[in-house]
GUBA-978166 format. One record per residue (C-alpha): residue in one letter; x, y, z. Coordinates in steps of 0.5 Angstrom, whole numbers, plus 500, padded with zeros to 3 digits. Example, Ala and Ser with C-alpha at 12.3 -4.5 7.8 and 13.67 -1.06 7.14 Angstrom:
BEGIN
<site code="A" px="525" py="491" pz="516"/>
<site code="S" px="527" py="498" pz="514"/>
! end
This chain:
BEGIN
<site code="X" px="500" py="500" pz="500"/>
<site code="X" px="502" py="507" pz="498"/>
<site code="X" px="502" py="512" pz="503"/>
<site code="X" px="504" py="520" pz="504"/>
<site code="X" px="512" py="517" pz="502"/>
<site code="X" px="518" py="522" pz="503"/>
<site code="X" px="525" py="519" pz="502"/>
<site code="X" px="530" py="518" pz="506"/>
<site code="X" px="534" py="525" pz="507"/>
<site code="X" px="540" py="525" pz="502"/>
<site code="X" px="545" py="530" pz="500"/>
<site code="X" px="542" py="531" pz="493"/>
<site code="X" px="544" py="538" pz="493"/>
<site code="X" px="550" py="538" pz="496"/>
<site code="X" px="552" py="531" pz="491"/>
<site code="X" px="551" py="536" pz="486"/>
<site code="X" px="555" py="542" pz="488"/>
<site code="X" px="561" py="538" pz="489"/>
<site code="X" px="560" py="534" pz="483"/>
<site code="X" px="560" py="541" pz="478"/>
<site code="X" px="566" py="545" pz="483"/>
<site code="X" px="570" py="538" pz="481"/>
<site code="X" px="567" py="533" pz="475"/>
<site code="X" px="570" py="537" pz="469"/>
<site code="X" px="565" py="533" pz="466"/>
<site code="X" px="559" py="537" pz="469"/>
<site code="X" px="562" py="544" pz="466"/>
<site code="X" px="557" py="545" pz="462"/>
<site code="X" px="552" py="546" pz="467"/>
<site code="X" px="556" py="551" pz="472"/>
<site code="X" px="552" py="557" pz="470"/>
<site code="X" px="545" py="554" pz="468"/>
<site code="X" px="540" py="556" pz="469"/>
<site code="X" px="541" py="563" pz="465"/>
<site code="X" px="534" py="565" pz="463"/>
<site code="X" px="527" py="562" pz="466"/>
<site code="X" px="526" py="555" pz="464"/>
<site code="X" px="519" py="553" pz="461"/>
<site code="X" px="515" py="548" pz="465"/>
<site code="X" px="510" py="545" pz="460"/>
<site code="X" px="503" py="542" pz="464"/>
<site code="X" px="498" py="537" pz="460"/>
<site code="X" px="493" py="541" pz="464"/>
<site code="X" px="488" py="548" pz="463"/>
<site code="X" px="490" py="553" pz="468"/>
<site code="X" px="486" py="551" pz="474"/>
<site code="X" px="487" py="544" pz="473"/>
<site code="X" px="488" py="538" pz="478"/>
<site code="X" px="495" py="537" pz="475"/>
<site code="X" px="496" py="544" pz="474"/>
<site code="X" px="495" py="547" pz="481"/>
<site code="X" px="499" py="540" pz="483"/>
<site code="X" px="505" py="543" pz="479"/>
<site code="X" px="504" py="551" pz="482"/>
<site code="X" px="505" py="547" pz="489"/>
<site code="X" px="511" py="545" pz="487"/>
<site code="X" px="514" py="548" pz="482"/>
<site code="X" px="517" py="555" pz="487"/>
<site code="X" px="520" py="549" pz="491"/>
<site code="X" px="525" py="547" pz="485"/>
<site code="X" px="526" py="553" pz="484"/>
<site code="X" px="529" py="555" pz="490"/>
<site code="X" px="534" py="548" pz="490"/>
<site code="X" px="536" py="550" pz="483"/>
<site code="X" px="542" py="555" pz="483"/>
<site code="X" px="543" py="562" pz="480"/>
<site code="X" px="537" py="564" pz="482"/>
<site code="X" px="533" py="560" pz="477"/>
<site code="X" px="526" py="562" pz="476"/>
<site code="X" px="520" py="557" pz="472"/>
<site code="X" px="515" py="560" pz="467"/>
<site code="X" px="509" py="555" pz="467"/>
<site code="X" px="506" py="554" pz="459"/>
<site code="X" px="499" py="550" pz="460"/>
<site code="X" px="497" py="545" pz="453"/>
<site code="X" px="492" py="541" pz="455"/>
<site code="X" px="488" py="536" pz="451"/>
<site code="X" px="489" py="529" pz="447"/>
<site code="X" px="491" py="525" pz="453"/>
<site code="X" px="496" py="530" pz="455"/>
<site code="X" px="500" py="528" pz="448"/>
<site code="X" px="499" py="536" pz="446"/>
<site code="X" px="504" py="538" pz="452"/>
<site code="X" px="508" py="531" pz="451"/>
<site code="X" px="509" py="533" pz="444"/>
<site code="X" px="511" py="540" pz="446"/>
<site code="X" px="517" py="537" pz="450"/>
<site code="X" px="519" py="533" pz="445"/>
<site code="X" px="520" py="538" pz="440"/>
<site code="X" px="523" py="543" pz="445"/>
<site code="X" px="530" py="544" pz="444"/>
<site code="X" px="535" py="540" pz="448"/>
<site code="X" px="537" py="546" pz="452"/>
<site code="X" px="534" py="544" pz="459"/>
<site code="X" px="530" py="550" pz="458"/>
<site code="X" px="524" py="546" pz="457"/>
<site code="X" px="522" py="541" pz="462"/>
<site code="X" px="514" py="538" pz="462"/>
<site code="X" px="510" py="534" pz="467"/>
<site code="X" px="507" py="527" pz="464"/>
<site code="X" px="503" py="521" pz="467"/>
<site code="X" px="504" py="515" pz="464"/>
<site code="X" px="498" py="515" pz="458"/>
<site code="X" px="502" py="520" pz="452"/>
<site code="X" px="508" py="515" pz="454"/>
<site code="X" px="506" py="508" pz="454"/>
<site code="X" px="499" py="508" pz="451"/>
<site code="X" px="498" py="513" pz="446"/>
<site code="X" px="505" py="511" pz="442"/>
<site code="X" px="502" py="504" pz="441"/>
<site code="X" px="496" py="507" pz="437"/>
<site code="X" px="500" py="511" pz="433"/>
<site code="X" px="498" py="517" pz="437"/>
<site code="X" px="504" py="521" pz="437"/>
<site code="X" px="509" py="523" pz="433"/>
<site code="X" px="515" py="521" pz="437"/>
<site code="X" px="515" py="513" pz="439"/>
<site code="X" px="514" py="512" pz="446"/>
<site code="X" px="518" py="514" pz="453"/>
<site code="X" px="524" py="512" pz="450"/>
<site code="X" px="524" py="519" pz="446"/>
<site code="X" px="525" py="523" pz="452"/>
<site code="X" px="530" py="524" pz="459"/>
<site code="X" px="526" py="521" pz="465"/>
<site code="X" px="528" py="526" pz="470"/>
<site code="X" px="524" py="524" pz="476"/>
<site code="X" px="518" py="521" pz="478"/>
<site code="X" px="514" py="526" pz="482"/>
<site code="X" px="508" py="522" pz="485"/>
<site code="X" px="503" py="516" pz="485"/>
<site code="X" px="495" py="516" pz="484"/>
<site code="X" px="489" py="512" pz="486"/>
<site code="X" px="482" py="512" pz="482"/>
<site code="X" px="476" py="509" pz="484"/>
<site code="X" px="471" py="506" pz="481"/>
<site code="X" px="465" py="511" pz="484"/>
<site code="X" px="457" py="510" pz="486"/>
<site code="X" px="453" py="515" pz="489"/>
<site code="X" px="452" py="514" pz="496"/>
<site code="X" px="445" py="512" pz="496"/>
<site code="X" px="447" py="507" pz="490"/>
<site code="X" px="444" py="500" pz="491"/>
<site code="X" px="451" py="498" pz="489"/>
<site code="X" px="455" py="496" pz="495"/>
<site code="X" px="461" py="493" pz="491"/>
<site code="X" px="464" py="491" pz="485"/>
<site code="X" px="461" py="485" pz="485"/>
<site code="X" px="454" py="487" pz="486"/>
<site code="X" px="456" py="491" pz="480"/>
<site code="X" px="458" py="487" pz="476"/>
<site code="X" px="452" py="482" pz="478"/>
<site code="X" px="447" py="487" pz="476"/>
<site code="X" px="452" py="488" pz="469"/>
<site code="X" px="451" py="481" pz="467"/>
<site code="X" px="444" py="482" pz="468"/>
<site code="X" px="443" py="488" pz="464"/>
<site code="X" px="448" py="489" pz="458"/>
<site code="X" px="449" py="495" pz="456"/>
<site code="X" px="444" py="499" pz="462"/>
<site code="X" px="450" py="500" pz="467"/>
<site code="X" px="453" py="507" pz="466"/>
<site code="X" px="460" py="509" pz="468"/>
<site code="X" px="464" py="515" pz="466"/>
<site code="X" px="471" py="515" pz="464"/>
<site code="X" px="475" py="521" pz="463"/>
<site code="X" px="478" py="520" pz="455"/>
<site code="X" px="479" py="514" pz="451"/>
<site code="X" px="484" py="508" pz="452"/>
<site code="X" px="488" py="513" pz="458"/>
<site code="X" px="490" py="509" pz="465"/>
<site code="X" px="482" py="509" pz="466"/>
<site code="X" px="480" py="507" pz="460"/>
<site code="X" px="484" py="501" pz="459"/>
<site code="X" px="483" py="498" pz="466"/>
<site code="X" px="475" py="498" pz="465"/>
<site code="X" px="475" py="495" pz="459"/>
<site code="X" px="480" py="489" pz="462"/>
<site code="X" px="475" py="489" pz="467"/>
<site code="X" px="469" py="488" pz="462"/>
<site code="X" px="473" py="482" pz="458"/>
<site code="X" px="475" py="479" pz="464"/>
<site code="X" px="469" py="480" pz="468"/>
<site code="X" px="465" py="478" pz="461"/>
<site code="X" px="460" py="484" pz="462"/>
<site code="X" px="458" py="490" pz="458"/>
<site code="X" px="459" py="496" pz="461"/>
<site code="X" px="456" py="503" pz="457"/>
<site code="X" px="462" py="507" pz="458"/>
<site code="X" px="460" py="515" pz="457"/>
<site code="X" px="467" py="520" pz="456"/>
<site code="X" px="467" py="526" pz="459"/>
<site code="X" px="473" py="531" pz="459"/>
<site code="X" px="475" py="532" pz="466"/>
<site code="X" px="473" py="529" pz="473"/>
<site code="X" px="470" py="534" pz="475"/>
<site code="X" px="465" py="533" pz="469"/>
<site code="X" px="464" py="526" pz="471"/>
<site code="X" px="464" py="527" pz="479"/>
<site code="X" px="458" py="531" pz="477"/>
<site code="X" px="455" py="526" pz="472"/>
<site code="X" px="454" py="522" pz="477"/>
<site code="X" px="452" py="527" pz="483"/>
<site code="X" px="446" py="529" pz="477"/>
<site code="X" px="444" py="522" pz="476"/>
<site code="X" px="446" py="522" pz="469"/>
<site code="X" px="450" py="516" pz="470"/>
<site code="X" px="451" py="510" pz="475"/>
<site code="X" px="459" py="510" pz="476"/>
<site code="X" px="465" py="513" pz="474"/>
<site code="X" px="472" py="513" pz="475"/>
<site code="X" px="475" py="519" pz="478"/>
<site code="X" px="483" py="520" pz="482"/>
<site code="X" px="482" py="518" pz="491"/>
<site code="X" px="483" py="526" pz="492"/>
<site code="X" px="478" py="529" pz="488"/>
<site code="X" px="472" py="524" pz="491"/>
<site code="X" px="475" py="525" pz="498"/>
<site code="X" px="471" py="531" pz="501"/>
<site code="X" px="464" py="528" pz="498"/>
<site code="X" px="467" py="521" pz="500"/>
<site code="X" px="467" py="524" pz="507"/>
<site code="X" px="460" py="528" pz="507"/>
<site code="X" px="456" py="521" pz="503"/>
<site code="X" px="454" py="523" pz="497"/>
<site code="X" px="459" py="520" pz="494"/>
<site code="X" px="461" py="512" pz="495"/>
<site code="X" px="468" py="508" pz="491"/>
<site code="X" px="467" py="501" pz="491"/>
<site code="X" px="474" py="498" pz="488"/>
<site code="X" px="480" py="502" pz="486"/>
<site code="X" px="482" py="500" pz="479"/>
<site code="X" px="490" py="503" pz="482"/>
<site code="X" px="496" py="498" pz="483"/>
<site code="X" px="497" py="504" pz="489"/>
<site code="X" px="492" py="505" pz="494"/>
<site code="X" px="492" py="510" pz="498"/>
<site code="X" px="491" py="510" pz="507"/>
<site code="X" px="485" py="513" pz="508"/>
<site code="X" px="481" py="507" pz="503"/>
<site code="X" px="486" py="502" pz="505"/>
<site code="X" px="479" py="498" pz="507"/>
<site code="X" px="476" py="499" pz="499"/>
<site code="X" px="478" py="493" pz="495"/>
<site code="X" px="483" py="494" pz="490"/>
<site code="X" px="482" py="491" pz="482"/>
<site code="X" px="488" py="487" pz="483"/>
<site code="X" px="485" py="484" pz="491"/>
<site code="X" px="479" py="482" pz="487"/>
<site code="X" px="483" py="478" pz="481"/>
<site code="X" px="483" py="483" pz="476"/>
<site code="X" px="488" py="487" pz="472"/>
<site code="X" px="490" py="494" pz="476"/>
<site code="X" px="493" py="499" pz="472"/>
<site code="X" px="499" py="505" pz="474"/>
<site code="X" px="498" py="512" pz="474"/>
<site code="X" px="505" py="515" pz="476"/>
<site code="X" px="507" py="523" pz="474"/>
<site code="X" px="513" py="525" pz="473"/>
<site code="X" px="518" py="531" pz="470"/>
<site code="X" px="521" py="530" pz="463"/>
<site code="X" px="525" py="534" pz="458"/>
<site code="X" px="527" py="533" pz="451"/>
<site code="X" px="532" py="527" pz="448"/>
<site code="X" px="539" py="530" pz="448"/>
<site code="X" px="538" py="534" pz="454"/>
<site code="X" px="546" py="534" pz="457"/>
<site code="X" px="547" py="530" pz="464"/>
<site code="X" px="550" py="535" pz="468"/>
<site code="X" px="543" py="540" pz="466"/>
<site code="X" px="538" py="533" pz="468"/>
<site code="X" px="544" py="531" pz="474"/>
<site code="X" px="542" py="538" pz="477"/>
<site code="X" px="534" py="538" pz="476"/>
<site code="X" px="533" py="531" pz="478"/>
<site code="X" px="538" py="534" pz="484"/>
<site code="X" px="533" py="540" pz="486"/>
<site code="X" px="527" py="536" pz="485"/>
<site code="X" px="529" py="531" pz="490"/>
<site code="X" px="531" py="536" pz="495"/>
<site code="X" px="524" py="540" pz="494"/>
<site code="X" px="520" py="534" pz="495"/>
<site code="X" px="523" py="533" pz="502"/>
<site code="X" px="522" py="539" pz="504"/>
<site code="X" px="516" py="540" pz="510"/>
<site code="X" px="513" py="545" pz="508"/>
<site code="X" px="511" py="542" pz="501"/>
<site code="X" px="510" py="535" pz="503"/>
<site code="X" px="505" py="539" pz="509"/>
<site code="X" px="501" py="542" pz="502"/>
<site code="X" px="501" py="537" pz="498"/>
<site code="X" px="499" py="532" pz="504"/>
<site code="X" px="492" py="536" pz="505"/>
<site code="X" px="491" py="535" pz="498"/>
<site code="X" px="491" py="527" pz="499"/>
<site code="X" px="498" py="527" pz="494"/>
<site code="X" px="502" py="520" pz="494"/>
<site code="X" px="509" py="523" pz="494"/>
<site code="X" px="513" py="517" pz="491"/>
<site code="X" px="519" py="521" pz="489"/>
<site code="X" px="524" py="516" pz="484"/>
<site code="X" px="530" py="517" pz="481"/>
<site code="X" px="531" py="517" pz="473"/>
<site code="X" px="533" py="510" pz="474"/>
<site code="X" px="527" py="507" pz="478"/>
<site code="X" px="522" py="512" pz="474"/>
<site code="X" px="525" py="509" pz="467"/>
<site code="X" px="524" py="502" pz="470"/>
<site code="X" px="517" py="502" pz="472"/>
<site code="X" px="516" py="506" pz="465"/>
<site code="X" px="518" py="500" pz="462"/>
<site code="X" px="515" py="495" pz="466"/>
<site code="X" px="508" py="499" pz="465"/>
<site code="X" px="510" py="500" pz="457"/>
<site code="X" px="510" py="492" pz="456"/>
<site code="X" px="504" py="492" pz="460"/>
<site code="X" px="499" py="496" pz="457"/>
<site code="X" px="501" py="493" pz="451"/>
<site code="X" px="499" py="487" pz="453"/>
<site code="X" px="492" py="490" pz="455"/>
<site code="X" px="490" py="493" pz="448"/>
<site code="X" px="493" py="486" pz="444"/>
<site code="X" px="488" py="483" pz="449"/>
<site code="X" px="482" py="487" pz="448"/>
<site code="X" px="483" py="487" pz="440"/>
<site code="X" px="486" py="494" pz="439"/>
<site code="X" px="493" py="492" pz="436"/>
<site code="X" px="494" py="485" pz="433"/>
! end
C-alpha cells in the first residue's frame, strides 16, 4: 500500500554541487540556468495536475542555482499528448521540461497517436508522484461493491453507465480489461474531465465513474459519494479497507506522473534537475501542502522511473493485444 511517502533525507543538492565544482564532465551545466525554464503541464489552468504543479514547482526552483525561475505553458488535450509532443519538439536545452502521466507514454505511442515513438524518446527525470482512481456510486446506489455491480451488468447488458475521462487512457483501459475478463457489458460514457464525470454521477446521468482518490475525498467523507474498488495498483491509507482490482483477481492499471524533458538533453543539466526535484520533494512544507490535497508522493530517480515505464509499456501493451486493438 502506497501511503504519503518522502525518501530518506540524501544529499542530492550537496551531491550535485561538488559534482559541478570537481567533474570536468558537469562544466556545461555551471552557469545553467541562464534565463527561466519553460514547464510545459498536460492540463487547463485551474486544473487538477496544474494546481499540483503550481504547489511544487516554487519549490524546485529554490533548489536550483542561479536564482532559477519557471515559467509555466498549459497545453492541455488529447490525453496529454498535445503537452508531451511539445516537449518533444523542444530543443534539447534544459530550457523546456513537462509534466507526464503514463498514458501520452506508454499507450498513445502504441495507437500510432504521437509523433514520437514512446517514453523512450524522451530523458526521464523523475517521478513525482502516485495516484489511485476508483470505480464510484453514488452514496445512496444500491450497489455496494463490484460485485453487486457486475451482477447487476451481467443481468442487463449494456444498461450500467460509467463515466471515464478520455478514451484508451489509465481509466479506460483498466474498465475494458475488466468487462473482458469479468464477460459483461458495460455503457462506458466519455467525459472531458473528473469534474465533468463527479457531476454525472452526483446528477443521476450515469450509475458509476472512474474518478483519482483525492477528487471523491470530501464527498466520500459527506456521503454523496461511494467508491467500490480502486482500479490502481496503488492505494491510498485512507480507503485502505476498499478492495483493489488486483484483491479481487482482475488486472490493475498504474498511474505515476513525473517530469520529462526532450532526448539529447545533456547529463549534467538532467543531474542538477533531478537533484532540485529531489531536494524540493523532502521539504515539510511542500509535503504539508500536497498531504492536505491527498497526494501520493513517491518520488523516483531517473533509473527506477524509466523501470516502471518500461514495465507499464510492456503491460498496456499486452492489454490492447487482449482487447483486440493491436494485432
Amino acid at each position: 500500500m502506497l501511503t504519503f511517502l518522502t525518501k530518506a533525507a540524501v544529499a542530492g543538492l550537496a551531491v550535485a554541487s561538488i559534482g559541478l565544482a570537481t567533474n570536468p564532465s558537469m562544466a556545461n551545466a555551471e552557469g545553467y540556468p541562464e534565463k527561466p525554464i519553460t514547464w510545459i503541464v498536460p492540463d487547463g489552468a485551474g486544473g487538477g495536475l496544474d494546481s499540483i504543479v503550481r504547489t511544487i514547482y516554487p519549490y524546485v526552483a529554490k533548489n536550483l542555482p542561479n536564482d532559477a525561475t519557471f515559467v509555466l505553458k498549459n497545453l492541455p488535450g488529447a490525453t496529454q499528448t498535445i503537452a508531451v509532443s511539445a516537449v518533444y519538439n523542444a530543443e534539447p536545452d534544459g530550457y523546456t521540461i513537462g509534466q507526464a502521466s503514463v498514458a501520452p507514454l506508454t499507450i498513445m505511442p502504441h495507437l500510432g497517436k504521437t509523433s514520437y515513438a514512446g517514453y523512450e524518446d524522451f530523458e526521464l527525470i523523475a517521478n513525482v508522484f502516485d495516484a489511485a482512481h476508483y470505480i464510484v456510486v453514488p452514496g445512496d446506489s444500491p450497489f455496494g461493491s463490484l460485485e453487486d455491480l457486475l451482477t447487476h451488468a451481467k443481468e442487463n447488458p449494456g444498461k450500467v453507465r460509467v463515466g471515464v475521462d478520455g478514451v484508451f487512457n489509465v481509466q479506460h483501459l483498466p474498465l475494458l480489461n475488466l468487462e473482458l475478463s469479468a464477460e459483461v457489458d458495460l455503457n462506458e460514457i466519455t467525459y472531458k474531465s473528473s469534474a465533468e464525470t463527479k457531476k454525472a454521477i452526483l446528477g443521476g446521468e450515469i450509475e458509476a465513474g472512474i474518478m483519482p482518490s483525492h477528487i471523491i475525498i470530501s464527498e466520500y467523507e459527506a456521503g454523496t459519494l461511494k467508491p467500490i474498488v480502486d482500479v490502481m495498483e496503488v492505494k491510498p491509507d485512507y480507503f485502505a479497507d476498499i478492495p483493489s482490482l488486483k484483491d479481487l483477481g482482475y488486472t490493475p492499471s498504474q498511474l505515476f506522473v513525473g517530469v520529462i524533458a526532450p532526448k539529447g538533453t545533456p547529463q549534467e543539466i538532467l543531474d542538477v534537475l533531478s537533484a532540485a526535484v529531489d531536494a524540493a520533494l523532502q521539504d515539510p512544507e511542500l509535503l504539508e501542502a500536497l498531504a492536505k490535497r491527498k497526494i501520493m508522493v513517491n518520488y523516483n530517480d531517473s533509473e527506477a522511473y524509466l523501470a516502471r515505464m518500461q514495465e507499464l509499456d510492456v503491460v498496456n501493451k499486452g492489454v490492447l493485444k487482449d482487447l483486440g486493438v493491436l494485432k
